[in-house]
Backbone as JSON, one array per atom type, in Angstrom:
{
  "sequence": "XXXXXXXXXXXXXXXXXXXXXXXXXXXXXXXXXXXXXXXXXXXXXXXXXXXXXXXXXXXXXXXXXXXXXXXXXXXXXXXXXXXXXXXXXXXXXXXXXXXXXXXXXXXXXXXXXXXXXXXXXXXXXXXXXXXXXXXXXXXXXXXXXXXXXXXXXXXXXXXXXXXXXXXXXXXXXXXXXXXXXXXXXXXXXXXXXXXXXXXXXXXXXXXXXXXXXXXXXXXXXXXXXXXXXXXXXXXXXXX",
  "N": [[-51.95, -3.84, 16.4], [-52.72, -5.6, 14.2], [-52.72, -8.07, 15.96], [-54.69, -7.41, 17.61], [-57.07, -7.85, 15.69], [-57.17, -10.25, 15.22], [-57.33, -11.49, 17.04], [-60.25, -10.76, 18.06], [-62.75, -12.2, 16.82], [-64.21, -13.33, 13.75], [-67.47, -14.64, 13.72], [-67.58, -12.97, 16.51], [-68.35, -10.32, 15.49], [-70.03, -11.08, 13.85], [-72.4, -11.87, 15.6], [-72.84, -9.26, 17.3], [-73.47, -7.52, 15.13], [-76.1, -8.8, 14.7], [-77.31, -8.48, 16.84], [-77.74, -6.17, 16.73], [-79.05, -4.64, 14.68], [-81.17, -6.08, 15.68], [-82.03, -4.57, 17.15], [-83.08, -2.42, 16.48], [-85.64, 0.13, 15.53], [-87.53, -0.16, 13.37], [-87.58, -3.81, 13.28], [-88.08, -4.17, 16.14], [-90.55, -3.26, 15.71], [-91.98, -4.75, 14.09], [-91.57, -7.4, 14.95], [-92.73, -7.04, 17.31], [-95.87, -7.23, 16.06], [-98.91, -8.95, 15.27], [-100.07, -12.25, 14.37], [-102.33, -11.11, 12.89], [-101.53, -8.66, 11.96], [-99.08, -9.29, 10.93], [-100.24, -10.26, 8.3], [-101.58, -7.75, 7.04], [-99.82, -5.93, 6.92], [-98.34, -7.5, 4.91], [-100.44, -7.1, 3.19], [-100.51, -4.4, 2.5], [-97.67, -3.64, 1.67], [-98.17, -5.55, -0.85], [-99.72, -3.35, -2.51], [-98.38, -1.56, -2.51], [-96.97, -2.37, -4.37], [-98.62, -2.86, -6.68], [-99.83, -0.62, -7.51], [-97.32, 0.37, -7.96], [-97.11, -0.73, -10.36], [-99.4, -0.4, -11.8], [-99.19, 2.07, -12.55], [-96.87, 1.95, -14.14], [-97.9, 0.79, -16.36], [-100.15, 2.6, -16.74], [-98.51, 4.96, -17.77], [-96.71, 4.52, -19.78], [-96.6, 3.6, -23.43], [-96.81, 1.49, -25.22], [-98.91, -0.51, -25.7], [-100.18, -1.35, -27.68], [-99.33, -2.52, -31.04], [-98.45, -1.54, -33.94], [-98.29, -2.6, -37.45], [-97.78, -0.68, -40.12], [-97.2, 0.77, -43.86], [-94.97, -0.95, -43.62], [-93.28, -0.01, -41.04], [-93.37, -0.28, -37.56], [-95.85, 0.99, -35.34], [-96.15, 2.38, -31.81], [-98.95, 2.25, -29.95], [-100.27, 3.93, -26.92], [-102.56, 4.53, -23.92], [-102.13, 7.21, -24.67], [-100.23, 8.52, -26.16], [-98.87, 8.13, -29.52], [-96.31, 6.07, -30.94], [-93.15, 6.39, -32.94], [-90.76, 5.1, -34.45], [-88.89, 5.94, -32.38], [-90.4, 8.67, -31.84], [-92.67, 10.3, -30.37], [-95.97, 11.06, -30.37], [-99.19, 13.1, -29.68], [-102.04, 11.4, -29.06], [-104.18, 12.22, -32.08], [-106.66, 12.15, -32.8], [-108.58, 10.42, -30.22], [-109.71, 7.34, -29.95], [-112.8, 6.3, -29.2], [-112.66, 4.13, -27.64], [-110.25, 4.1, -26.28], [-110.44, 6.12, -24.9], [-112.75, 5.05, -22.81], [-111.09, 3.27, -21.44], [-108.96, 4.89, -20.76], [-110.43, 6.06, -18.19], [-111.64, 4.16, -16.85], [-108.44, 3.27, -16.4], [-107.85, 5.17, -14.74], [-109.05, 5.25, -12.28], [-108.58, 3.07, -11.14], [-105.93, 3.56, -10.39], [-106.12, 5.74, -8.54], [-107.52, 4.35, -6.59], [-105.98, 1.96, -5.87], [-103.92, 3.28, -4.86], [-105.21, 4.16, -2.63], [-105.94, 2.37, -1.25], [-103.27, 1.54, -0.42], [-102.8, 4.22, 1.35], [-104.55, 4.1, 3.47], [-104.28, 1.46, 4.2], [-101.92, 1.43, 5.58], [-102.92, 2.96, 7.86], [-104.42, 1.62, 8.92], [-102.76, -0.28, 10.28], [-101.71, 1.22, 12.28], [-102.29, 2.79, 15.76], [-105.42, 2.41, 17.02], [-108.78, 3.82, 17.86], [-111.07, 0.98, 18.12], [-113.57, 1.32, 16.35], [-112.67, 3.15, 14.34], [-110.76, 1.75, 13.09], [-111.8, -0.88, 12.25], [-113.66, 0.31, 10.16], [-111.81, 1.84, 8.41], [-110.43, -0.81, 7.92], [-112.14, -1.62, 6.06], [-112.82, -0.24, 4.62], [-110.72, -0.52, 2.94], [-110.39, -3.14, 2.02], [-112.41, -2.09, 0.38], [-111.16, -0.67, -1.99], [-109.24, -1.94, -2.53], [-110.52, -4.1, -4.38], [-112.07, -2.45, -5.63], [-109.92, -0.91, -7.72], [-108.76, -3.94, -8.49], [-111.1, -4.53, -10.14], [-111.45, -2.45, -11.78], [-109.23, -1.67, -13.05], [-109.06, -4.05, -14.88], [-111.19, -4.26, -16.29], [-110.88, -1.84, -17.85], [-108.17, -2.47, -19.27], [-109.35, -4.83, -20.73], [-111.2, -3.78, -21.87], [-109.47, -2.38, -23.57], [-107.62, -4.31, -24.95], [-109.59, -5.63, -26.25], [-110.87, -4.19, -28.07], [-108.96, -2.86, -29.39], [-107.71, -4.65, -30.64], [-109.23, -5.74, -32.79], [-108.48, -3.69, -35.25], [-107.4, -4.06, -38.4], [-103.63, -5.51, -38.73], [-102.64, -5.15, -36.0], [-100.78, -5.82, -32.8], [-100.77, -7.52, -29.69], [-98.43, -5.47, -27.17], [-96.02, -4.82, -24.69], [-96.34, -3.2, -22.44], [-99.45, -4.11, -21.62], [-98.63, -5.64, -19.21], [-97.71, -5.28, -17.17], [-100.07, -3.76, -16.37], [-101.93, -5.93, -16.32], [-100.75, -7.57, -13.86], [-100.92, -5.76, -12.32], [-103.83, -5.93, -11.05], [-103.93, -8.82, -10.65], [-102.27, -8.38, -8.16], [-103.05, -6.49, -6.78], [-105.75, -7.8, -5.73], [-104.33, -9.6, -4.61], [-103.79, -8.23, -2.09], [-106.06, -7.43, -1.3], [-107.45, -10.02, -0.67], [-105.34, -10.61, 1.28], [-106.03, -8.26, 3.32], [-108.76, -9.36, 3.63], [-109.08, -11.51, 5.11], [-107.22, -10.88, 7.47], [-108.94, -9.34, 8.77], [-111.11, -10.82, 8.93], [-109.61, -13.03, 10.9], [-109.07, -11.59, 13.03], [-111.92, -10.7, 13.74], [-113.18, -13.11, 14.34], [-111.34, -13.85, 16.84], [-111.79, -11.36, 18.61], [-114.47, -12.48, 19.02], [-114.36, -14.71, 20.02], [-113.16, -13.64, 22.81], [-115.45, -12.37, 23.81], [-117.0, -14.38, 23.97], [-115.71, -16.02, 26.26], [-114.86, -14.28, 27.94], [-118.02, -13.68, 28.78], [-118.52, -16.6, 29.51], [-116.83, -16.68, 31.69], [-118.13, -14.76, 33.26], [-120.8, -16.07, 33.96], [-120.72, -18.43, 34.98], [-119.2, -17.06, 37.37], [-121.5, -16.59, 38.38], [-122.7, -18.44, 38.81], [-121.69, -19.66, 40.75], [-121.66, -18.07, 42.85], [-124.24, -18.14, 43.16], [-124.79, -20.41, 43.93], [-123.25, -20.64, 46.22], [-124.5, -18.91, 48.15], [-126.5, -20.26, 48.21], [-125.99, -22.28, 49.8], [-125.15, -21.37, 52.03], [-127.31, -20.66, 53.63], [-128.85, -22.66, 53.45], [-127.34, -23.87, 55.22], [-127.4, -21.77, 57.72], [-130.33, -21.79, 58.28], [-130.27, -24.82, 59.47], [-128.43, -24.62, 61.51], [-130.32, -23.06, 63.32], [-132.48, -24.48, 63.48], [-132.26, -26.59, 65.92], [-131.82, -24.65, 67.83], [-134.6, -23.55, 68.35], [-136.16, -26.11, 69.33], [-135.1, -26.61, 71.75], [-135.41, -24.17, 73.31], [-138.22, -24.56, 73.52]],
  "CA": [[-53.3, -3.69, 15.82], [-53.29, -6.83, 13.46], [-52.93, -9.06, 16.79], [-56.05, -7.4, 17.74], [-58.15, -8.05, 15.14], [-57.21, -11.81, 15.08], [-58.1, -12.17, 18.55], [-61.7, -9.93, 17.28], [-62.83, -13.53, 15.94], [-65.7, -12.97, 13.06], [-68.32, -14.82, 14.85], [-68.22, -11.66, 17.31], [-68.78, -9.44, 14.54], [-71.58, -11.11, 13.08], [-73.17, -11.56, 16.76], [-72.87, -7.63, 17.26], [-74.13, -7.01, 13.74], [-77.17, -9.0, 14.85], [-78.17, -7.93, 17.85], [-77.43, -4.26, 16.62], [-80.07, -5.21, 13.69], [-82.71, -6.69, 16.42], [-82.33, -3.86, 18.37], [-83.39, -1.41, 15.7], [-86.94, 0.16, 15.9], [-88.81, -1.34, 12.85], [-87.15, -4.82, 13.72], [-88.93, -4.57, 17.07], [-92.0, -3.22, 15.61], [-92.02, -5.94, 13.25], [-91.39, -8.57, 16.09], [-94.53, -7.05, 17.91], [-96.72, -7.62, 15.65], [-99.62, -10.44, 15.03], [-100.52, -12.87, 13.01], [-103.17, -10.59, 11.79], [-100.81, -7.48, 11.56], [-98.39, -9.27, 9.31], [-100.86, -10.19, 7.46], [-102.44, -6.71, 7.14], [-98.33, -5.32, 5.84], [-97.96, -7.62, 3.26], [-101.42, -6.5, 1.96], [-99.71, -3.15, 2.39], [-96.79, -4.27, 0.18], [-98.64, -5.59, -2.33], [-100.44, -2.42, -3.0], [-97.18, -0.69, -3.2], [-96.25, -2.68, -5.71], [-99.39, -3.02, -7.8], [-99.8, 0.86, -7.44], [-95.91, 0.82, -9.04], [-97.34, -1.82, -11.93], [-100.6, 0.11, -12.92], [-98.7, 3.41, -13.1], [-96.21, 1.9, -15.28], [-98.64, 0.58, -17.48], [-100.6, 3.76, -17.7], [-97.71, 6.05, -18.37], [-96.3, 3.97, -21.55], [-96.85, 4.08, -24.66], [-96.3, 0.47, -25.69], [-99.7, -0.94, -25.1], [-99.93, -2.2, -28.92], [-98.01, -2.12, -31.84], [-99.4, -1.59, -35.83], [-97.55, -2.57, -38.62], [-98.3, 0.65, -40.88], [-96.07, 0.96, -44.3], [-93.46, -1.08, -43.38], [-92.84, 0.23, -40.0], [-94.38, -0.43, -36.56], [-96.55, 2.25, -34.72], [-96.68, 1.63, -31.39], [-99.93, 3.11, -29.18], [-100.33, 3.51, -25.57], [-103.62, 5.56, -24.25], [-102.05, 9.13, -24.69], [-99.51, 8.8, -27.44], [-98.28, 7.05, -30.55], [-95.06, 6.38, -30.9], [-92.83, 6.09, -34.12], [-88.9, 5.49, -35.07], [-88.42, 6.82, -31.46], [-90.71, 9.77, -31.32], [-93.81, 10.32, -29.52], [-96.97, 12.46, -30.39], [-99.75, 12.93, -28.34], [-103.06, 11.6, -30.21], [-104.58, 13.56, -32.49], [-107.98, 11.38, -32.81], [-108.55, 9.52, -29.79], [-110.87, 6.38, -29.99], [-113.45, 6.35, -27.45], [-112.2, 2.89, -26.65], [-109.23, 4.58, -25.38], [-111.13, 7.03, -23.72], [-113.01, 4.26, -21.79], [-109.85, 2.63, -21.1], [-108.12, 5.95, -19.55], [-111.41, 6.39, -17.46], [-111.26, 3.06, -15.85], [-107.57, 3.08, -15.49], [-107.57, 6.33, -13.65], [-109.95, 4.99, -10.91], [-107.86, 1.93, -10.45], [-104.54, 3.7, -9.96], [-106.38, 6.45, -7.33], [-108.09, 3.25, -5.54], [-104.61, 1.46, -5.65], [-103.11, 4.64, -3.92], [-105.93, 4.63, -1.7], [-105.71, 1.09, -0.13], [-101.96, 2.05, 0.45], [-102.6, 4.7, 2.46], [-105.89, 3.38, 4.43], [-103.67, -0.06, 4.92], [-101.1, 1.52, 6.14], [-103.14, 3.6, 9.08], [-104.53, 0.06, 9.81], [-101.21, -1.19, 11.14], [-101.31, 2.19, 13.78], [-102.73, 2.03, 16.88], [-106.37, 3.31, 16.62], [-109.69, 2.76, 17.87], [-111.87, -0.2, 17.13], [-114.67, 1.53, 15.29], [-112.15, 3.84, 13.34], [-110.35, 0.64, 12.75], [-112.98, -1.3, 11.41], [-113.96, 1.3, 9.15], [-110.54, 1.84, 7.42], [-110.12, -2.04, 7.03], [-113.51, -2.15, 5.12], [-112.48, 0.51, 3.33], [-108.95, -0.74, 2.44], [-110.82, -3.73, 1.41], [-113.15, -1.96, -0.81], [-110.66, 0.16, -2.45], [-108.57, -3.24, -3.5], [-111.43, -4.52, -4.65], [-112.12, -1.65, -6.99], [-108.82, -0.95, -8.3], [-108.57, -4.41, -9.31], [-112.15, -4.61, -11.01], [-111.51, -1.05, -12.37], [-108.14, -1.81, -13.97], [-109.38, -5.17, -15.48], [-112.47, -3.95, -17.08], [-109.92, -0.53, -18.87], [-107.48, -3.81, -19.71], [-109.52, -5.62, -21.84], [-111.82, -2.66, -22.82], [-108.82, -2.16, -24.81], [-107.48, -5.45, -25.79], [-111.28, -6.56, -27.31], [-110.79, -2.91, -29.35], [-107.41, -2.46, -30.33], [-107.17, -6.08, -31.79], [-110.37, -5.48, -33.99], [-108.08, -3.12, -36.1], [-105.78, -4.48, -38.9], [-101.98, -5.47, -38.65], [-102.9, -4.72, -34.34], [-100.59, -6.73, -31.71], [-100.53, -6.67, -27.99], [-97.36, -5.29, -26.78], [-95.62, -5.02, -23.38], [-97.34, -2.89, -21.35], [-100.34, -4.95, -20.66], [-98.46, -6.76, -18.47], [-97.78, -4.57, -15.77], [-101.29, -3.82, -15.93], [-102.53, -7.02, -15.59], [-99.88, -8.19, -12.95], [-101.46, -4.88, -11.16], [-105.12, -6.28, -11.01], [-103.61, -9.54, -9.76], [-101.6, -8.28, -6.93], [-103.97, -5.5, -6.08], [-106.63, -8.59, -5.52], [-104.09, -10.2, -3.34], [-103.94, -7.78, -1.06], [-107.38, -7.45, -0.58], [-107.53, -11.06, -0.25], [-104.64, -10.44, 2.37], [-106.68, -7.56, 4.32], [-109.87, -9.81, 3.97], [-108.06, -12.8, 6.1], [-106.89, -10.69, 8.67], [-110.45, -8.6, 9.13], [-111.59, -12.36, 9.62], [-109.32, -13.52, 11.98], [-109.79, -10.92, 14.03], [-113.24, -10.95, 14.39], [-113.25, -14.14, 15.14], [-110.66, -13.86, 17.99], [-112.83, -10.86, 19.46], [-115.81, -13.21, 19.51], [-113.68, -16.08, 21.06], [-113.02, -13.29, 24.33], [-116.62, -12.32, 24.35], [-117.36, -15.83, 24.41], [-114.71, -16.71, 27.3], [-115.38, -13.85, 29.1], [-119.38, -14.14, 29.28], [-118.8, -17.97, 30.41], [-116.23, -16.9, 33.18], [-118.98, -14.63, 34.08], [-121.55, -17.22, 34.3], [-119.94, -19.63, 36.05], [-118.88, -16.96, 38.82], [-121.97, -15.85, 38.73], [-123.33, -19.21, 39.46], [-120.65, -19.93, 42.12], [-121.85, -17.35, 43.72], [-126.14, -18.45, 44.08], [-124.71, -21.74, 44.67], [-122.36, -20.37, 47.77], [-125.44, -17.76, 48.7], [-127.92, -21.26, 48.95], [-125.62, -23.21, 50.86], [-124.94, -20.62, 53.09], [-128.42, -19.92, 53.91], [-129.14, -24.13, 54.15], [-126.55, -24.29, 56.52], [-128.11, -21.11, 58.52], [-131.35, -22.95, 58.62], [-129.51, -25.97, 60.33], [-128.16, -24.12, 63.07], [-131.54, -22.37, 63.58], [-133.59, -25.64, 64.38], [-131.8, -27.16, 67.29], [-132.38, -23.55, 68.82], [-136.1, -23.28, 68.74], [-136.18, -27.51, 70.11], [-134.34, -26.26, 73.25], [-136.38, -23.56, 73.88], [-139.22, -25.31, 73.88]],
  "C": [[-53.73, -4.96, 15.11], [-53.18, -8.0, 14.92], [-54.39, -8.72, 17.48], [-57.21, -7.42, 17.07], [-58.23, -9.29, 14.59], [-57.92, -12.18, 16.13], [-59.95, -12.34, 18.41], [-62.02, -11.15, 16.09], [-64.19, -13.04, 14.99], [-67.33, -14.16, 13.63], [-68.73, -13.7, 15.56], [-68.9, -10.48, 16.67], [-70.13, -9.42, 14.33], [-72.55, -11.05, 14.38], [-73.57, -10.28, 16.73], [-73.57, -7.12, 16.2], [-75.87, -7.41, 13.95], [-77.96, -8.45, 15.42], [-78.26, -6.49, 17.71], [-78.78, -4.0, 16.01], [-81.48, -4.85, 14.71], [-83.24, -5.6, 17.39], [-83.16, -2.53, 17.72], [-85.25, -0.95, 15.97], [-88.07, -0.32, 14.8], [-88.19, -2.38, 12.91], [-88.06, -5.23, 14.6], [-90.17, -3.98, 16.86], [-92.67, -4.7, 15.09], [-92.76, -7.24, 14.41], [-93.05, -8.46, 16.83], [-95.3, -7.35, 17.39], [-97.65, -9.1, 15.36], [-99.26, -10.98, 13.94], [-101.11, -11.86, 11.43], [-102.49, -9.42, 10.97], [-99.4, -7.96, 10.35], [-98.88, -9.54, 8.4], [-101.2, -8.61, 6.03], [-101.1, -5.6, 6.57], [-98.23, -5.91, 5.03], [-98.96, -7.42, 2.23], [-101.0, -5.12, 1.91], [-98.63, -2.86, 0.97], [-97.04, -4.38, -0.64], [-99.3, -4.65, -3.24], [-99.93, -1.67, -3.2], [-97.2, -1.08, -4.68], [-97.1, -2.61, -6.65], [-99.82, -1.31, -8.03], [-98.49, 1.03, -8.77], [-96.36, 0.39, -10.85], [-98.04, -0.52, -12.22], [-99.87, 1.76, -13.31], [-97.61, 3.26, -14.17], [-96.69, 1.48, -16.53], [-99.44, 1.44, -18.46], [-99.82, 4.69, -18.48], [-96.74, 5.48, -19.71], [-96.74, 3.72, -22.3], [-96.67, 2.67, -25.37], [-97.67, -0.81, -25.14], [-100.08, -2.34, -26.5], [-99.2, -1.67, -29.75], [-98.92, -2.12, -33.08], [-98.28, -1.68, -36.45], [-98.05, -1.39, -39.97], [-96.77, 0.56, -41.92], [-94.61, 0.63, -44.01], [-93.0, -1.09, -41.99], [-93.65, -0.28, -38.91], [-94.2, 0.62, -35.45], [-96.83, 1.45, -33.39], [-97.6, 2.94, -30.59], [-100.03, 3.33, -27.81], [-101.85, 4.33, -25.27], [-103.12, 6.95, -24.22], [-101.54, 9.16, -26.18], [-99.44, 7.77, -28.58], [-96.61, 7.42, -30.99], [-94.16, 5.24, -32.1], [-91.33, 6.29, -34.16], [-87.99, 5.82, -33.52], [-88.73, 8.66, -30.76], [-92.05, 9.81, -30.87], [-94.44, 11.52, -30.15], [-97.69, 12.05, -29.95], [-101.1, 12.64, -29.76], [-104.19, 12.45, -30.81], [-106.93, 13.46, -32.39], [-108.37, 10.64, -32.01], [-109.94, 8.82, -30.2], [-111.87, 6.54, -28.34], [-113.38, 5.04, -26.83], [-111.0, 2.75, -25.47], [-109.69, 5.29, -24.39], [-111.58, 6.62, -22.79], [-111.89, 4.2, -20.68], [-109.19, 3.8, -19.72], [-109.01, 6.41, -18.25], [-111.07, 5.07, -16.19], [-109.65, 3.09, -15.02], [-107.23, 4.14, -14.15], [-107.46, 6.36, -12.55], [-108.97, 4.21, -10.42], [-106.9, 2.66, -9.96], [-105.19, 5.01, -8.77], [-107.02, 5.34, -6.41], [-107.1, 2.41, -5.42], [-103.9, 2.34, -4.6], [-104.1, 4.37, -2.78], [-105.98, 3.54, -0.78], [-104.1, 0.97, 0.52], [-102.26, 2.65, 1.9], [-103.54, 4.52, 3.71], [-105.24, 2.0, 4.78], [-102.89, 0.37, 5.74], [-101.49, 2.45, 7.3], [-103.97, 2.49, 9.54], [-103.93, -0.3, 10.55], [-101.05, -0.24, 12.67], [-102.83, 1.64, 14.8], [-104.25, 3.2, 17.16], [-107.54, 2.78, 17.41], [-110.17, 2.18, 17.52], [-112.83, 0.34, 16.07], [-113.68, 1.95, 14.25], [-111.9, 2.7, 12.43], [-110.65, -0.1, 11.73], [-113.42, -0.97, 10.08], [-113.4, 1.62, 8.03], [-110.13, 0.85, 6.87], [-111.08, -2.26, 6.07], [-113.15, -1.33, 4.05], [-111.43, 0.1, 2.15], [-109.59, -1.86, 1.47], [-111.42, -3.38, 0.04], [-112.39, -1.26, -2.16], [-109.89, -1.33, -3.27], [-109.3, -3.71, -4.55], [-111.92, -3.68, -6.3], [-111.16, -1.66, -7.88], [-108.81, -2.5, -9.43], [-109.48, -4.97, -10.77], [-112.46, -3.46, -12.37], [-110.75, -1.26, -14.06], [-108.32, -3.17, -15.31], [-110.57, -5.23, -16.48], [-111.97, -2.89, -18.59], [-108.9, -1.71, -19.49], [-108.14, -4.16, -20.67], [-110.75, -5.3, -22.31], [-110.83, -2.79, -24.23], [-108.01, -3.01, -26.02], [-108.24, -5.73, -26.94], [-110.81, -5.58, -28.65], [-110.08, -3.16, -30.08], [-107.26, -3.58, -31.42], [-107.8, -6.15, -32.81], [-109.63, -4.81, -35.27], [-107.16, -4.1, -37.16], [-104.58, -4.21, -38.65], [-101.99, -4.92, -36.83], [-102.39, -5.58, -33.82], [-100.53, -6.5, -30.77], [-98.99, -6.44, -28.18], [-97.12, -5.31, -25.34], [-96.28, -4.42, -21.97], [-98.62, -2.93, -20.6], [-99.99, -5.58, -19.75], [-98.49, -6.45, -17.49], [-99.03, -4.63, -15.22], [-102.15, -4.81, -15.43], [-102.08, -7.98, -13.88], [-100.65, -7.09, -11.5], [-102.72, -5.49, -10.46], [-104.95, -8.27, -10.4], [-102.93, -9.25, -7.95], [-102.51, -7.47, -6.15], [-105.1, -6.8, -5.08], [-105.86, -9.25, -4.2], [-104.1, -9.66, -1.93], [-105.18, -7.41, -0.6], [-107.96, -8.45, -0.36], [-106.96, -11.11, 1.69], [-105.11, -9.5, 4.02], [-107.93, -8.32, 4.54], [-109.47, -10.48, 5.12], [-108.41, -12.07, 7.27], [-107.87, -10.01, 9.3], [-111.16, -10.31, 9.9], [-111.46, -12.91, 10.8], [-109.32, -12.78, 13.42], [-110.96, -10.4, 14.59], [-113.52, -12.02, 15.03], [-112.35, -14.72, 16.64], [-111.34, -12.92, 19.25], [-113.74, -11.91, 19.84], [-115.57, -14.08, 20.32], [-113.38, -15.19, 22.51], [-113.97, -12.98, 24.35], [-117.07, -13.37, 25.02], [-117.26, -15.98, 25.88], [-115.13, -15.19, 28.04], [-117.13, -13.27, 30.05], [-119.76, -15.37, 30.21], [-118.44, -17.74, 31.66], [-117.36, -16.0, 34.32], [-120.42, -15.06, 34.46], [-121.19, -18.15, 35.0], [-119.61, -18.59, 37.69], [-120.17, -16.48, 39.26], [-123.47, -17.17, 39.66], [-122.85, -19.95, 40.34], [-121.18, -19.0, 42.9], [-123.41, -17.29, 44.52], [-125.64, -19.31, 44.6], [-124.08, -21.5, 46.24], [-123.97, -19.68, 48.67], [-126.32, -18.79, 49.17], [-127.18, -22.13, 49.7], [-125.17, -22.6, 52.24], [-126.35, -20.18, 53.83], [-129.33, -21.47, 54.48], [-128.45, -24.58, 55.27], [-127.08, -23.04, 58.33], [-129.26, -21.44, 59.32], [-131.26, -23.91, 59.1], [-129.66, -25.65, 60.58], [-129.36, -23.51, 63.43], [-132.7, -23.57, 64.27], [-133.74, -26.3, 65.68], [-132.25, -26.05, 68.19], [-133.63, -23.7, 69.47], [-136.05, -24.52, 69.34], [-136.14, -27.3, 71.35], [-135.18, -25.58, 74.02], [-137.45, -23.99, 74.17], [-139.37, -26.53, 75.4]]
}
């Protein structure tokens, strides 16, 4: 057994491991895909992830911090949280209230360019197509205008108060309203380049049918000048 797994050189291994890999079925989806279609997943991706951010931003409690008696209070928009305990607020501000309004939208229009990106990538018709990338677009678009407006709704506020600092969980949020943007940067692109590749076979196949279509008067008048030849010598004769 150990003389056969000297012979079994690692090289072969890793070969086998590869091609096992390449052979897999998202591997060769992957592989199939365009330009525009990898494009059109990593705006996918990114909307995972900024989806993951803005939900971690909304659901903590660590948005600012107050120095109160000594201690520090920190706030998030639901709770306040003290020593290690959480209560839910008793008074909200209506700056918070904004805040939870906007972020809401963003994190259902974050979700929503997920799942509208990700029936982009299937195999659909053009109008549907079309339709769902505009959408996907618009939904990025919101999200990150949504989340960015509930952001520094609450910054401008919160800081107005005495002993008020930011704390950690703006960050997510903001990191959301960046990445969200990229991917609707990322779905813009590839909406682009594929319009403009349609238009390039309209193009090319309007010319090829112009050209055969003027190969074909041109054949029709030389065939009809050369008819007219042979036709003259006739009548001469007869005569």
């Amino acid at each position: 057994m150990a003389d056969y797994f000297k012979h079994f050189q690692r090289p072969a291994i890793v070969g086998l491991c590869i091609s096992a890999v390449s052979q897999c079925g998202p591997v060769v989806w992957l592989k199939s895909l365009k330009i525009t279609g990898q494009l059109r997943l990593g705006g996918v991706l990114l909307s995972c992830l900024a989806t993951c951010l803005v939900v971690a931003a909304v659901s903590t409690e660590y948005w600012v911090k107050r120095f109160v008696r000594g201690i520090f209070i920190f706030r998030g928009l639901w709770k306040d949280c003290q020593q290690g305990k959480c209560t839910p607020l008793e008074q909200m501000p209506s700056y918070i209230g904004i805040s939870i309004f906007f972020m809401l939208i963003s994190v259902a229009a974050c979700y929503g360019s997920v799942i509208f990106g990700t029936l982009c990538l299937t195999a659909l018709p053009p109008s549907k197509k079309t339709s769902w990338i505009t959408l996907t677009i618009t939904l990025c678009t919101i999200s990150g205008f949504t989340g960015g407006i509930g952001l520094f709704n609450f910054m401008r506020s919160a800081t107005e108060e005495p002993n008020t600092f930011l704390s950690w969980s703006l960050a997510p949020g903001w990191f959301s309203v960046i990445v969200v943007s990229m991917a609707g940067v990322c779905h813009f692109v590839a909406k682009n380049w594929e319009e403009e590749e349609l238009a390039e076979q309209l193009l090319a196949n309007t010319t090829g049918f112009t050209l055969q279509e003027a190969c074909t008067e041109e054949g029709t008048s030389e065939y009809s000048l050369h008819k007219k030849k042979r036709r003259k010598p006739e009548s001469d004769t007869s005569v």
